[in-house]
Z-matrix of the N, CA and C atoms (Angstrom, degrees):
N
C 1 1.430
C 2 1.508 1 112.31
N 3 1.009 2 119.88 1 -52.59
C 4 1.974 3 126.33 2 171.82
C 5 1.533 4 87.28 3 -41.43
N 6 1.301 5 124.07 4 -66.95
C 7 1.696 6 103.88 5 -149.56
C 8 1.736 7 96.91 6 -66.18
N 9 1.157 8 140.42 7 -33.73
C 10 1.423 9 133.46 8 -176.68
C 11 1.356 10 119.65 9 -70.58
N 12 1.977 11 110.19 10 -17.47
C 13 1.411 12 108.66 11 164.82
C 14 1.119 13 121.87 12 -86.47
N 15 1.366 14 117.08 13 -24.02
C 16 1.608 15 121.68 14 164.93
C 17 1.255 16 119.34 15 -61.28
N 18 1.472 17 136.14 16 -47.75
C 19 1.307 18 137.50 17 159.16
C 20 1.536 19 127.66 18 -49.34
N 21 1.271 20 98.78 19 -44.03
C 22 1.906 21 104.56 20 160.04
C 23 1.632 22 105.91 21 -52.27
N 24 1.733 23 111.15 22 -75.37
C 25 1.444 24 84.52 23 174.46
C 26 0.913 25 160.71 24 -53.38
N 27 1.687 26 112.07 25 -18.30
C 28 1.488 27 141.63 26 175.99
C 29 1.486 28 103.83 27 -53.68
N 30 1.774 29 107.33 28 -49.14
C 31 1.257 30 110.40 29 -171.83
C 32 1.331 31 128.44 30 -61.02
N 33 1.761 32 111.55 31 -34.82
C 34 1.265 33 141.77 32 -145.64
C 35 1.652 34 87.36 33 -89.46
N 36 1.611 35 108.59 34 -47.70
C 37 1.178 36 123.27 35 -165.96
C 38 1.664 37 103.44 36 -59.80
N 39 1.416 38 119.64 37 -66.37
C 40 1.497 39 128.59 38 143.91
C 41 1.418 40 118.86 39 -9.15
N 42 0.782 41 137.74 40 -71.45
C 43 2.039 42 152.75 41 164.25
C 44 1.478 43 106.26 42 -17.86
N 45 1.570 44 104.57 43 -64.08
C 46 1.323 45 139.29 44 -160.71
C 47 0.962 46 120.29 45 -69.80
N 48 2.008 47 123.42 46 -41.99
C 49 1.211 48 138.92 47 169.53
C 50 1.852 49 100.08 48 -81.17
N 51 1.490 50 126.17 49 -25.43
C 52 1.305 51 120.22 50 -169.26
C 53 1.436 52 96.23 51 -76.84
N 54 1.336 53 121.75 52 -25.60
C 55 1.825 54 120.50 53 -144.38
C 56 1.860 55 81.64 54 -91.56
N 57 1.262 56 117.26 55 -60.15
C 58 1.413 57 112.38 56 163.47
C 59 1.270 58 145.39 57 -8.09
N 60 1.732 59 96.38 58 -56.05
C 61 1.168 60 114.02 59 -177.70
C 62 1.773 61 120.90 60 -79.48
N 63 1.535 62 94.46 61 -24.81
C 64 0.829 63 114.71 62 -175.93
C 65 1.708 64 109.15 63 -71.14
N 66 1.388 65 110.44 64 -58.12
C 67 1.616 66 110.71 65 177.06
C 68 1.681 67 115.98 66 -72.18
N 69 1.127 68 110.50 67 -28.08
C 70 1.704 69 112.42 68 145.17
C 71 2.004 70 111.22 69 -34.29
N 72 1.320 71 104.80 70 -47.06
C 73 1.942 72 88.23 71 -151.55
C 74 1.783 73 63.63 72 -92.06
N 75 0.949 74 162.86 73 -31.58
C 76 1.275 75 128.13 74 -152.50
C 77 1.393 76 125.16 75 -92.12
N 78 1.481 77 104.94 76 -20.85
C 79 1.620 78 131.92 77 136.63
C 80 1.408 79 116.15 78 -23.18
N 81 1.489 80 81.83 79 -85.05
C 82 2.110 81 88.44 80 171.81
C 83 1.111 82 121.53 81 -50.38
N 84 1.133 83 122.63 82 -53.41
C 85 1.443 84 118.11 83 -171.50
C 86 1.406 85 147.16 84 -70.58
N 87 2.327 86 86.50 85 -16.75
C 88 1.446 87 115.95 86 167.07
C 89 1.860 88 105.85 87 -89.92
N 90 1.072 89 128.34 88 -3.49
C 91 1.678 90 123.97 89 166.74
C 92 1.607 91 103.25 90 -91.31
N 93 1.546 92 114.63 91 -57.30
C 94 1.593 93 95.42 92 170.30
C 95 1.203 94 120.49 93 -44.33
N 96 1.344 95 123.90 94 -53.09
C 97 1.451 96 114.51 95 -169.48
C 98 1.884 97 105.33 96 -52.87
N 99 1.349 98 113.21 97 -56.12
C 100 1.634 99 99.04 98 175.08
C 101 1.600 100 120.66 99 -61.33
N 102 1.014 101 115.86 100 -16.27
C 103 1.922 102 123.27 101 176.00
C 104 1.969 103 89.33 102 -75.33
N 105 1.245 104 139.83 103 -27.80
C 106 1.278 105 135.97 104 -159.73
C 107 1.043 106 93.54 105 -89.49
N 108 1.547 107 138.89 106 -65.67
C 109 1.131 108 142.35 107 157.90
C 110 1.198 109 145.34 108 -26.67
N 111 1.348 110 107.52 109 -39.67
C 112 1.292 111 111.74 110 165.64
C 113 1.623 112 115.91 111 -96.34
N 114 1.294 113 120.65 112 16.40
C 115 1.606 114 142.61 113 -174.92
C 116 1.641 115 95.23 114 -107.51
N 117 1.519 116 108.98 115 -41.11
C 118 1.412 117 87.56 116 -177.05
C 119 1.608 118 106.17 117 -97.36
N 120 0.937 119 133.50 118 -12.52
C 121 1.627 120 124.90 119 167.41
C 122 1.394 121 98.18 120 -68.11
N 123 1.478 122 142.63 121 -36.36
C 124 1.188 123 108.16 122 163.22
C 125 1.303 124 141.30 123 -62.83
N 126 1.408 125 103.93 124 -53.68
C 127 1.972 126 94.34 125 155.38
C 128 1.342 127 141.58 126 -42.53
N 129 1.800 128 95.35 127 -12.77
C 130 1.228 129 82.47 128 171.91
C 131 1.842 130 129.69 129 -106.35
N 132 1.265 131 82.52 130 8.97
C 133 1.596 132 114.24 131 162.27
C 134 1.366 133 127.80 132 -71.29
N 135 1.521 134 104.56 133 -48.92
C 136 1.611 135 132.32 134 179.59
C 137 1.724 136 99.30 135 -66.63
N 138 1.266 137 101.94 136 -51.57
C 139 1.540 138 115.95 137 -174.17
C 140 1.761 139 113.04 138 -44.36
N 141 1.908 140 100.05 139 -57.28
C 142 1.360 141 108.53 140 172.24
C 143 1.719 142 108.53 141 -67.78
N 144 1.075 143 99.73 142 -49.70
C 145 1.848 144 101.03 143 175.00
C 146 1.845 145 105.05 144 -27.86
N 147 1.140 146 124.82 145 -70.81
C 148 1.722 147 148.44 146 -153.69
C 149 1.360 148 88.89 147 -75.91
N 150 1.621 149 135.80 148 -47.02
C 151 1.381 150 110.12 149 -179.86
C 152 1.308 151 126.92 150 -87.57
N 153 1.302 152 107.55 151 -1.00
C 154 1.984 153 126.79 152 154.33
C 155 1.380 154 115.55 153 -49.79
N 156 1.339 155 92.99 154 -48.53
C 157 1.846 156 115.74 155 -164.06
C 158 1.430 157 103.56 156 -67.05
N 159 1.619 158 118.86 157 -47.47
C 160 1.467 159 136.26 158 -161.15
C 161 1.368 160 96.12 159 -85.78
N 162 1.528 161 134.46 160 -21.23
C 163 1.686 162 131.63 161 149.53
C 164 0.639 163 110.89 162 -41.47
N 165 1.490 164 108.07 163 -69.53
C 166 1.640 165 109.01 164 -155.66
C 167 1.473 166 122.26 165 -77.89
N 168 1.410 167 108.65 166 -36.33
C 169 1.535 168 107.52 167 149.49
C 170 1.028 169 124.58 168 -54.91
N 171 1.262 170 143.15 169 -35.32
C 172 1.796 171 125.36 170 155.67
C 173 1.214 172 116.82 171 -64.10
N 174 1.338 173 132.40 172 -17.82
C 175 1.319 174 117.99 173 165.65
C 176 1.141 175 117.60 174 -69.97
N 177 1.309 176 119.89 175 -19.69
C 178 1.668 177 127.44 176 -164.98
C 179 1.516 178 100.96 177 -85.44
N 180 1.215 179 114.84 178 -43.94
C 181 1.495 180 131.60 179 166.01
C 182 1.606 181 108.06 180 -33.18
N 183 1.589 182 98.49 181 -96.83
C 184 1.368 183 92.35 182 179.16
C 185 1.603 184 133.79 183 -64.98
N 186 1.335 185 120.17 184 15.30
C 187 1.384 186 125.55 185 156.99
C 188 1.416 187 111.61 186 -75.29
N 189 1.340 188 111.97 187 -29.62
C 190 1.370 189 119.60 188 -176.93
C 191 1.841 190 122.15 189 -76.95
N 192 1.647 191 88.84 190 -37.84
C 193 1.153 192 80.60 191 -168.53
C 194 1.663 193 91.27 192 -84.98
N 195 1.185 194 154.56 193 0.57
C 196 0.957 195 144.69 194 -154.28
C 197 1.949 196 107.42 195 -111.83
N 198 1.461 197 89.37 196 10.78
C 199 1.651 198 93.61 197 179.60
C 200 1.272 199 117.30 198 78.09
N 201 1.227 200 126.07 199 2.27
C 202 1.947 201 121.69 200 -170.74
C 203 1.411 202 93.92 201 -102.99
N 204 1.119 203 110.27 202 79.57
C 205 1.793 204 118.48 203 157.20
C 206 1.481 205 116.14 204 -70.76
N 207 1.553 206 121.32 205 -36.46
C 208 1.298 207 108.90 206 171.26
C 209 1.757 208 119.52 207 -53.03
N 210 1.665 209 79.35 208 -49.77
C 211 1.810 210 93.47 209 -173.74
C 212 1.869 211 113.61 210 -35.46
N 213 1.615 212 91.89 211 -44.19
C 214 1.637 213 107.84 212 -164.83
C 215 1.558 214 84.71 213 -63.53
N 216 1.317 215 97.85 214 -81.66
C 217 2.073 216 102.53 215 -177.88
C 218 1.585 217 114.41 216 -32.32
N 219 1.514 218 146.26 217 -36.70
C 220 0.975 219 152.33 218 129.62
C 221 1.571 220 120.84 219 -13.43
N 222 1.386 221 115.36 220 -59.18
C 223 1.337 222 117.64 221 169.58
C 224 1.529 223 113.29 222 -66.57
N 225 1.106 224 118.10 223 -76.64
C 226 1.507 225 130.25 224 -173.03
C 227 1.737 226 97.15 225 -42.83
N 228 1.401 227 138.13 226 -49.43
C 229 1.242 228 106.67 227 -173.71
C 230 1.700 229 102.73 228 -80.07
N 231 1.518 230 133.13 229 -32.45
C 232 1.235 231 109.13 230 165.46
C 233 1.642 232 148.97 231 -48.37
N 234 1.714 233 89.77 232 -5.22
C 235 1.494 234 103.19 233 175.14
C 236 1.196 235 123.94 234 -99.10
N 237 1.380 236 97.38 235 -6.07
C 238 1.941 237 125.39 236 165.99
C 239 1.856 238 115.06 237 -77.05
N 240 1.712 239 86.47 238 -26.29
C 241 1.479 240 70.37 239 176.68
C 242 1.605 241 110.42 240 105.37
N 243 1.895 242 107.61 241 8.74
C 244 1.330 243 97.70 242 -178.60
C 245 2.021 244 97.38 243 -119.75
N 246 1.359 245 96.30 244 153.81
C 247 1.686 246 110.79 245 179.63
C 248 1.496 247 113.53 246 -109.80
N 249 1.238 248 116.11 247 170.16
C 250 1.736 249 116.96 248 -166.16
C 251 1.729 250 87.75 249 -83.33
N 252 0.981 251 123.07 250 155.90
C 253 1.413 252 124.45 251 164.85
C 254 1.465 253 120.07 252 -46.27
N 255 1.502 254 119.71 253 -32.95
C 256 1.373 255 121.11 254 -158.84
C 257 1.662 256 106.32 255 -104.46
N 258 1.480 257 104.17 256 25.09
C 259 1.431 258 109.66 257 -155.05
C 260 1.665 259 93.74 258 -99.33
N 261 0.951 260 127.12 259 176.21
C 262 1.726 261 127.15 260 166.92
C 263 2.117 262 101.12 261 -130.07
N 264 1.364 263 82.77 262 122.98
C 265 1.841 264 79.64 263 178.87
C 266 1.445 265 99.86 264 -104.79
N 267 1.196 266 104.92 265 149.43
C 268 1.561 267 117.56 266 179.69
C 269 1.493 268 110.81 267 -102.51
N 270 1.066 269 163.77 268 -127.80
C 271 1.453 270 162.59 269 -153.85
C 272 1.393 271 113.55 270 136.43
N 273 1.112 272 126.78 271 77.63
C 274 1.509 273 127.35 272 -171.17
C 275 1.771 274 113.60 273 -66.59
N 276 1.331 275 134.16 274 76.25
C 277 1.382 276 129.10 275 -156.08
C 278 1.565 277 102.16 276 -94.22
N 279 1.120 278 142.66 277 33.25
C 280 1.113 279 174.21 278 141.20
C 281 1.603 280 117.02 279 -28.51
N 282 1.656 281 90.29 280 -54.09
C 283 1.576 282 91.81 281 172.28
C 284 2.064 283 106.00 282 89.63
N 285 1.044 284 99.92 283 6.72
C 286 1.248 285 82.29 284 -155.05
C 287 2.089 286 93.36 285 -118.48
């Protein structure tokens, strides 16, 4: 009888470490899948990000090569936030 209770437990014991292992990989495998997911919505952010960048760097390009240095200097301080003196700024406080 001992050797048939040892083998029962062996087995049981077996079951127990398999059932484990088992909700272990499904654990893992259900957080990678959300780490994948949320890996590729970032690239695909980065992705749109870099072909913004590669606009606007060709615009910068051919402003350049096209001789309009004011134009460029024109932009860059309007993105600072500064106006020609003779300009009238409005302030939309609207909120909207």
């Amino acid at each position: 009888m001992a050797k048939k209770q040892k083998g029962l437990l062996g087995s049981i014991l077996l079951k127990i470490v398999l059932l484990l292992f088992i909700v272990y990989s499904i654990i893992n495998l259900t957080t990678a899948q959300i780490r994948l997911s949320k890996n590729k919505q970032e690239l695909e952010q980065l992705q749109a990000q870099q072909q913004e960048l590669q606009l606007t760097n060709q615009e910068l390009q051919e402003m350049l090569k096209d001789g309009s240095y004011e134009d460029l200097i024109e932009r860059a301080l309007r993105e600072n936030g500064y106006v020609r003196s003779d300009e009238k700024v409005y302030t939309d406080i609207t909120g909207k």
